[in-house]
VMD Tcl script that builds the backbone (N, CA, C; Angstrom):
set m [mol new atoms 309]
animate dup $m
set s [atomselect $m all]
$s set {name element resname resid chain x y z} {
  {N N UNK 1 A -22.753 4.316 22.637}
  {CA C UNK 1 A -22.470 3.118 21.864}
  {C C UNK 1 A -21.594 2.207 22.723}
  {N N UNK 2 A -22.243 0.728 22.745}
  {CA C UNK 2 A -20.989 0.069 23.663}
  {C C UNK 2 A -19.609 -0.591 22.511}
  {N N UNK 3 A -18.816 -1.338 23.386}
  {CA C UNK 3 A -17.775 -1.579 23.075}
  {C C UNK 3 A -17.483 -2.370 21.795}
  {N N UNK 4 A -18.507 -3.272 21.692}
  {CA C UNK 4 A -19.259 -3.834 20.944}
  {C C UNK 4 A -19.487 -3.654 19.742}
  {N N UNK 5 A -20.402 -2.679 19.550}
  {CA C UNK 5 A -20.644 -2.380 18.618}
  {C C UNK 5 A -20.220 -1.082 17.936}
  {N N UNK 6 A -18.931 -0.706 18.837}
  {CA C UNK 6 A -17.726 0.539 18.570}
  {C C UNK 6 A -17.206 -0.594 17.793}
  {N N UNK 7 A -16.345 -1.391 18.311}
  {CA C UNK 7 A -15.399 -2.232 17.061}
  {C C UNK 7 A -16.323 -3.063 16.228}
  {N N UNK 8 A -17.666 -3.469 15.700}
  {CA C UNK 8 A -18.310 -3.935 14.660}
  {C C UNK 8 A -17.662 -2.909 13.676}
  {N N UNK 9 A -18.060 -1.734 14.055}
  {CA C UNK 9 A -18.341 -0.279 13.259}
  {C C UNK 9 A -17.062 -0.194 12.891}
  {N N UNK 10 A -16.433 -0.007 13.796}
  {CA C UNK 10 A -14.752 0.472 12.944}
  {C C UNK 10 A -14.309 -0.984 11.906}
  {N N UNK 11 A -14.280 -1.521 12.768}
  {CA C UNK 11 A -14.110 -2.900 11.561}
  {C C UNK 11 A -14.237 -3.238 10.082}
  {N N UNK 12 A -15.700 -2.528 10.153}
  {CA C UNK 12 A -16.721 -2.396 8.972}
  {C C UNK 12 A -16.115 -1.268 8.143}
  {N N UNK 13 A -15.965 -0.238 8.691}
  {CA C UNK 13 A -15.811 0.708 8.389}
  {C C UNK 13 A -13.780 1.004 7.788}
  {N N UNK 14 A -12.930 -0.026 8.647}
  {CA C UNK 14 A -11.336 0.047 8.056}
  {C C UNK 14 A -11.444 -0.886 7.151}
  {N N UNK 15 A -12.218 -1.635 7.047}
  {CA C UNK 15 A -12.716 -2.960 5.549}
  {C C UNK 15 A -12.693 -2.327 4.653}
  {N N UNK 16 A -14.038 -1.472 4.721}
  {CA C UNK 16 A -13.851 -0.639 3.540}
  {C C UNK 16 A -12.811 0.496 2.790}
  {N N UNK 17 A -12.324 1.048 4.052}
  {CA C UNK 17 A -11.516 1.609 3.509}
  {C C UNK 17 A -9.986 0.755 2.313}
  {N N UNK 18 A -9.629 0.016 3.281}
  {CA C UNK 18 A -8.789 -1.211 3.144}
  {C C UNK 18 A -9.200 -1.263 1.405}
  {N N UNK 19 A -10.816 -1.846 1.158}
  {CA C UNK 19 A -11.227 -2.090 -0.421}
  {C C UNK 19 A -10.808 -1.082 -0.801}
  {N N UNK 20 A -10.997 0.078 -1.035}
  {CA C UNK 20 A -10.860 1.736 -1.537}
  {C C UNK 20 A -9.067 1.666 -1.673}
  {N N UNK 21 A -8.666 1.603 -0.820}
  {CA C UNK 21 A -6.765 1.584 -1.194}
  {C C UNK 21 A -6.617 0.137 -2.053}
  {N N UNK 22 A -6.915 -0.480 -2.115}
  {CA C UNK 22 A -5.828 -1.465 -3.186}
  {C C UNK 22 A -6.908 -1.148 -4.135}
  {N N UNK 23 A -8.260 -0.847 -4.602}
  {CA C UNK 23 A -8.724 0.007 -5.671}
  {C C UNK 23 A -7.626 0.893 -6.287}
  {N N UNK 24 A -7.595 1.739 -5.513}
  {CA C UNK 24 A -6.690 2.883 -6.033}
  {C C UNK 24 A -4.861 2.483 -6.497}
  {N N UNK 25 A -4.496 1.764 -5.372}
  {CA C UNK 25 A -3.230 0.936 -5.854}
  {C C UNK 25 A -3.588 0.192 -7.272}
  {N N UNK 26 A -4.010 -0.630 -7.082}
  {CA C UNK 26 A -4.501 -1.251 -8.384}
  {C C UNK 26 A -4.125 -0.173 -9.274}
  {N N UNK 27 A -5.330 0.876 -9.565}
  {CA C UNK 27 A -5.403 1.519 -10.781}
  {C C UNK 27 A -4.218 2.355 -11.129}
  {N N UNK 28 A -3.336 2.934 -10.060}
  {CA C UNK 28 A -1.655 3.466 -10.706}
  {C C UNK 28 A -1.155 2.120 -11.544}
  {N N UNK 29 A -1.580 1.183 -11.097}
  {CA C UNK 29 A -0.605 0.219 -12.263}
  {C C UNK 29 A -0.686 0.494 -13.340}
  {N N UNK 30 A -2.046 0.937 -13.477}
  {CA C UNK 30 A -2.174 1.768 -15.659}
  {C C UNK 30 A -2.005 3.058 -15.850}
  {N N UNK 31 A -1.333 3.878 -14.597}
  {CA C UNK 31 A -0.567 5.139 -14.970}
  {C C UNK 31 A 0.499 5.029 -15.785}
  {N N UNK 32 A 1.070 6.142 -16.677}
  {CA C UNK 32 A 2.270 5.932 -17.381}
  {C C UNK 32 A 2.943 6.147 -16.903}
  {N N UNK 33 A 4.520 5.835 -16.888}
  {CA C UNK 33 A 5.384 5.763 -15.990}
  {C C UNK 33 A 6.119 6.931 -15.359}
  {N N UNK 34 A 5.706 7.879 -15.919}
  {CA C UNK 34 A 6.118 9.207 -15.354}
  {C C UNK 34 A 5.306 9.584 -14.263}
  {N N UNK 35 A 4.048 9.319 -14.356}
  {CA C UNK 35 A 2.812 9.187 -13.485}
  {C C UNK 35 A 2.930 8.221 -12.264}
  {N N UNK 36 A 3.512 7.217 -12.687}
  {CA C UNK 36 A 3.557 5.848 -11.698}
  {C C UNK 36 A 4.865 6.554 -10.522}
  {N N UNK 37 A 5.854 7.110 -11.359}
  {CA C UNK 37 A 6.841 7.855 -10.437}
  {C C UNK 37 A 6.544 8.458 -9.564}
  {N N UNK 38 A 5.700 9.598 -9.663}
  {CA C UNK 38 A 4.727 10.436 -9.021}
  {C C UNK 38 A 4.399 9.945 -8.085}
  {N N UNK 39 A 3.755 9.210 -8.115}
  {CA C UNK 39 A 2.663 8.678 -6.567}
  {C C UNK 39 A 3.642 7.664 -6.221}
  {N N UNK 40 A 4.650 7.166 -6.918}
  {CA C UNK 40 A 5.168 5.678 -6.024}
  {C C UNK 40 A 5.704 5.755 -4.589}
  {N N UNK 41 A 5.744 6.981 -4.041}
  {CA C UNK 41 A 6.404 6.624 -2.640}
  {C C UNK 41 A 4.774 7.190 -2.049}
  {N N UNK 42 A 3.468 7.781 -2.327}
  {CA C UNK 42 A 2.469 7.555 -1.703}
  {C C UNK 42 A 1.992 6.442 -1.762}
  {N N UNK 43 A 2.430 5.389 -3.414}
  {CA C UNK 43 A 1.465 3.830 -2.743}
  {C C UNK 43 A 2.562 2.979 -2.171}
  {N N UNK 44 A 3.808 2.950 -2.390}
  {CA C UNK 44 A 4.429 2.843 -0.986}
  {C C UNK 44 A 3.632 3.059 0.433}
  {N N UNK 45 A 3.716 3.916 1.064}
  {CA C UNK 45 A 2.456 4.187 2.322}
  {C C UNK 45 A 1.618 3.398 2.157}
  {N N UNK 46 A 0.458 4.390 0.721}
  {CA C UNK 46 A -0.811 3.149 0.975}
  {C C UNK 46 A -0.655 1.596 1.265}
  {N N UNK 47 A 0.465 0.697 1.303}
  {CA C UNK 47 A 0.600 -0.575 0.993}
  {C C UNK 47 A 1.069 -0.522 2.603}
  {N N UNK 48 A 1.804 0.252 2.989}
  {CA C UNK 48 A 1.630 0.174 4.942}
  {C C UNK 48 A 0.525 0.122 5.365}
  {N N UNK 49 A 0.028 1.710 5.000}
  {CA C UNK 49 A -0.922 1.498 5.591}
  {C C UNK 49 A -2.485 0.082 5.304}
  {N N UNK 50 A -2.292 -0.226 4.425}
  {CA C UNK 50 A -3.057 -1.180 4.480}
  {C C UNK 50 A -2.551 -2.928 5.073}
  {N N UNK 51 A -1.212 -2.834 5.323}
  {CA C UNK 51 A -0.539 -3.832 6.224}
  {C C UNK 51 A -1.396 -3.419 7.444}
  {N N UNK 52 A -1.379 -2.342 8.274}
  {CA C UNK 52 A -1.922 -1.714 9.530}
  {C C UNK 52 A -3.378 -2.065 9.416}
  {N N UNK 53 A -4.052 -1.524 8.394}
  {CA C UNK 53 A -5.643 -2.089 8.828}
  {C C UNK 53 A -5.564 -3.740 8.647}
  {N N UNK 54 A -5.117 -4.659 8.144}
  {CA C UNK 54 A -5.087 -5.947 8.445}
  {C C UNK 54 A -4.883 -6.137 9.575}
  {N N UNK 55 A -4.083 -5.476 10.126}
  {CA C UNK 55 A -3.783 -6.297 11.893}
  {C C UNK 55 A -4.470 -5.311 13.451}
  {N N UNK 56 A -5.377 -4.228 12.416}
  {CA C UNK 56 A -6.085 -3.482 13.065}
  {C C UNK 56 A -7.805 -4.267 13.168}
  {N N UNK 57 A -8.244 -4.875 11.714}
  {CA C UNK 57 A -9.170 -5.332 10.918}
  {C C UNK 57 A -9.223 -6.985 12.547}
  {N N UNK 58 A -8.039 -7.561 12.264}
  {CA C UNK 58 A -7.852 -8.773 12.598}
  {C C UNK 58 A -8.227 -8.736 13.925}
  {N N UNK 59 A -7.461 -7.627 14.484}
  {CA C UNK 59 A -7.415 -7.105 15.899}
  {C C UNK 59 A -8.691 -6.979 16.891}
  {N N UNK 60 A -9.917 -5.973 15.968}
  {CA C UNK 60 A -11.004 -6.194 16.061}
  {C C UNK 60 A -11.988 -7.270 15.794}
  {N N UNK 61 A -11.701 -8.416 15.178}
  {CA C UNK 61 A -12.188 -9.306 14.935}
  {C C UNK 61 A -12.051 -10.457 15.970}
  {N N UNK 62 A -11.102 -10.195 16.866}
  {CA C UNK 62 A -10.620 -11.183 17.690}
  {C C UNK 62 A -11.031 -10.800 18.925}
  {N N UNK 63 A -10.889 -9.551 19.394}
  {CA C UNK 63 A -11.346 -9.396 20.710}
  {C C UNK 63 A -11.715 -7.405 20.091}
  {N N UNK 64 A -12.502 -7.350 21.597}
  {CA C UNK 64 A -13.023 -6.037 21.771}
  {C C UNK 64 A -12.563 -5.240 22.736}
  {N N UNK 65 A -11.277 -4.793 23.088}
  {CA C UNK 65 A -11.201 -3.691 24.486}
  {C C UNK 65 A -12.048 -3.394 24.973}
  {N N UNK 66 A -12.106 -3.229 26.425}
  {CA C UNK 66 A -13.279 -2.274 27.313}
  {C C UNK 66 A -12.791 -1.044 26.951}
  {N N UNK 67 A -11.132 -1.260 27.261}
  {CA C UNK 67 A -11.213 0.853 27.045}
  {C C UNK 67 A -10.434 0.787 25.397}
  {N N UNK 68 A -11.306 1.678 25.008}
  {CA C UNK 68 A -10.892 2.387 23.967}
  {C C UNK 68 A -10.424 3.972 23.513}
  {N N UNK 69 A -10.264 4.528 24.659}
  {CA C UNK 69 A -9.985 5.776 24.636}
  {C C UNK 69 A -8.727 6.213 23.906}
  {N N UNK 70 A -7.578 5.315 24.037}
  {CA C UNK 70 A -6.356 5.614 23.068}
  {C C UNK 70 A -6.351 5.259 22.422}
  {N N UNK 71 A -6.997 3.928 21.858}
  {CA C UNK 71 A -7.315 3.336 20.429}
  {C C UNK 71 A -7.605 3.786 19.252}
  {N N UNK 72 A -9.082 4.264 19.981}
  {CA C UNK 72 A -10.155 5.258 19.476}
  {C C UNK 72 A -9.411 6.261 18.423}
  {N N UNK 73 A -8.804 7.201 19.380}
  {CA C UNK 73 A -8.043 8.299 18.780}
  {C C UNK 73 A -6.969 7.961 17.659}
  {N N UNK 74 A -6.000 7.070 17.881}
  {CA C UNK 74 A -4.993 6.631 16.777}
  {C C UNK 74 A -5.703 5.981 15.796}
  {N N UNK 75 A -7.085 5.051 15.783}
  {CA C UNK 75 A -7.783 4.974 14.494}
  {C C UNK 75 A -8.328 6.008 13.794}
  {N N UNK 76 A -8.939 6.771 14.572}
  {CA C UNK 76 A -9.468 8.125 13.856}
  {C C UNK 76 A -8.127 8.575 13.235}
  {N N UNK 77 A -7.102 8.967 14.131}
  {CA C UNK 77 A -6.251 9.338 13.131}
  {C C UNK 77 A -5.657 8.726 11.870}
  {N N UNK 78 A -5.644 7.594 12.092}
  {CA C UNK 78 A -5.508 6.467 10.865}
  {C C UNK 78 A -6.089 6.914 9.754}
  {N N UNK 79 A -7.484 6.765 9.953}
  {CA C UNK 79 A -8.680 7.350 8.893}
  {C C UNK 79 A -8.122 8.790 8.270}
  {N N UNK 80 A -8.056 9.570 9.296}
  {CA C UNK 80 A -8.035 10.994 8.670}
  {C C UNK 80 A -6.699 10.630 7.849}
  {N N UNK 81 A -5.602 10.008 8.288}
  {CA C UNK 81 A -4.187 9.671 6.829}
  {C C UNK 81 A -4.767 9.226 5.822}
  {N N UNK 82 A -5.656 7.951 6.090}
  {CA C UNK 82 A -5.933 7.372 4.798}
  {C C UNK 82 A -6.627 7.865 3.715}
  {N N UNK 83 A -6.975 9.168 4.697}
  {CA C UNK 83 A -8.301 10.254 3.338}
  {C C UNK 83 A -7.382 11.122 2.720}
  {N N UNK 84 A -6.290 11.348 3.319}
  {CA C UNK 84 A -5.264 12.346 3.296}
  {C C UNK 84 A -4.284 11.458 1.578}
  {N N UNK 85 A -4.004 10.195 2.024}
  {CA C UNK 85 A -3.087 9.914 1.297}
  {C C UNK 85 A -3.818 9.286 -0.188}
  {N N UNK 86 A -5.266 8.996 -0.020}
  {CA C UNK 86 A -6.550 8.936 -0.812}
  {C C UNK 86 A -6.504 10.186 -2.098}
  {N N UNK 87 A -6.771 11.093 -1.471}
  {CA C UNK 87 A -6.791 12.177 -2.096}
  {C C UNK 87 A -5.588 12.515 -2.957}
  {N N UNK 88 A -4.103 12.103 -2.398}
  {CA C UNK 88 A -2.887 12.357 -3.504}
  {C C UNK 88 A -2.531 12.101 -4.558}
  {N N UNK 89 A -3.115 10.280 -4.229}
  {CA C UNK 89 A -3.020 9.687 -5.323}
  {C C UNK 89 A -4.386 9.878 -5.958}
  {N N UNK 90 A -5.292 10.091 -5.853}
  {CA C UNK 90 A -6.358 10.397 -7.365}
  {C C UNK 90 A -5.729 11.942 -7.765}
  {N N UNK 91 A -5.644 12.952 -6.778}
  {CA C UNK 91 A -4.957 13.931 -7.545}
  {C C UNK 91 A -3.754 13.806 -8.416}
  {N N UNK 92 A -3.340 13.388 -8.231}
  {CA C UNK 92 A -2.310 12.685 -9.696}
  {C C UNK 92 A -3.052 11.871 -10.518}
  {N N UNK 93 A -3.902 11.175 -10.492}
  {CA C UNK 93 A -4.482 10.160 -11.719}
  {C C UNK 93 A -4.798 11.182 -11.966}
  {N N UNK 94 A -5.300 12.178 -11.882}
  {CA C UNK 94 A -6.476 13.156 -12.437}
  {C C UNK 94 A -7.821 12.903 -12.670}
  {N N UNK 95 A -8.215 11.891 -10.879}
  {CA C UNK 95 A -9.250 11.609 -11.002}
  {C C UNK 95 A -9.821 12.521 -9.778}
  {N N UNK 96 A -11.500 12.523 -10.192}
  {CA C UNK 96 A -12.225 13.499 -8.458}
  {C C UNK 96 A -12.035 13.129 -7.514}
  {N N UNK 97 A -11.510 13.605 -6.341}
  {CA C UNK 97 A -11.382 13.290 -4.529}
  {C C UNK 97 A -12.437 12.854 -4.023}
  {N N UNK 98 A -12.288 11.078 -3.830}
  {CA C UNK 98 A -13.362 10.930 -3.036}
  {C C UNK 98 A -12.586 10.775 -1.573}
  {N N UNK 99 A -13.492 10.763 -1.109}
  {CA C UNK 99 A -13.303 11.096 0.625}
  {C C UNK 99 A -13.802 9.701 1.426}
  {N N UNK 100 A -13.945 9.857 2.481}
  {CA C UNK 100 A -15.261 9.173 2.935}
  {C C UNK 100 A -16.500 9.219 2.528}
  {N N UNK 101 A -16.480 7.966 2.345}
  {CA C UNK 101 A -18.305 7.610 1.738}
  {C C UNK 101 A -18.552 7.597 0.268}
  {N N UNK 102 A -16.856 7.987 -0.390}
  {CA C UNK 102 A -17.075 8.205 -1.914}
  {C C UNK 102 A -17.015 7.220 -2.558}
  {N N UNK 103 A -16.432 7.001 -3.920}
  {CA C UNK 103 A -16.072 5.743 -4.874}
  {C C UNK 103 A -17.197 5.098 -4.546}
}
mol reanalyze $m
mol bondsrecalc $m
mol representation Tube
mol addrep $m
């Protein structure tokens, strides 16, 4: 895959995620407040981390690195948090874990 169409893909792909977290932010707002306690220092995070895909999102939108080899890796790891911190907060709504590719 060239460089190219490595950052289309991730782009596309931290967008969506990006939609999926303020989904989920959103919906703690109609947790009850014992509930809202619960997760508030995970949507804390989620609300970083979705500061980070904006200027990750933007980042890719503006230009494309030739090398992506360290990039690469700290987005993947990005992803794997955001499934990580995904999963906490529906496990407290007491809703099913979606993952990647879910909701």
């Amino acid at each position: 895959m060239d460089a190219k169409s490595y950052c289309d893909s991730v782009r596309i792909e931290l967008t969506q995620w990006k939609a999926k977290l303020y989904d989920v932010i959103r919906k703690t707002e109609s947790l009850a407040a014992d509930h809202q306690k619960k997760v508030g220092p995970t949507v804390d995070e989620l609300n970083v981390i979705v500061d980070d895909l904006n200027e990750r999102i933007e980042l890719l939108a503006q230009e494309c690195p030739v090398e992506w080899s360290g990039q690469k890796d700290e987005i993947e790891g990005k992803i794997s948090q955001i499934n990580d911190k995904w999963k906490d907060v529906w496990g407290v709504m007491g809703e099913p874990e979606y993952g990647v590719g879910g909701a």
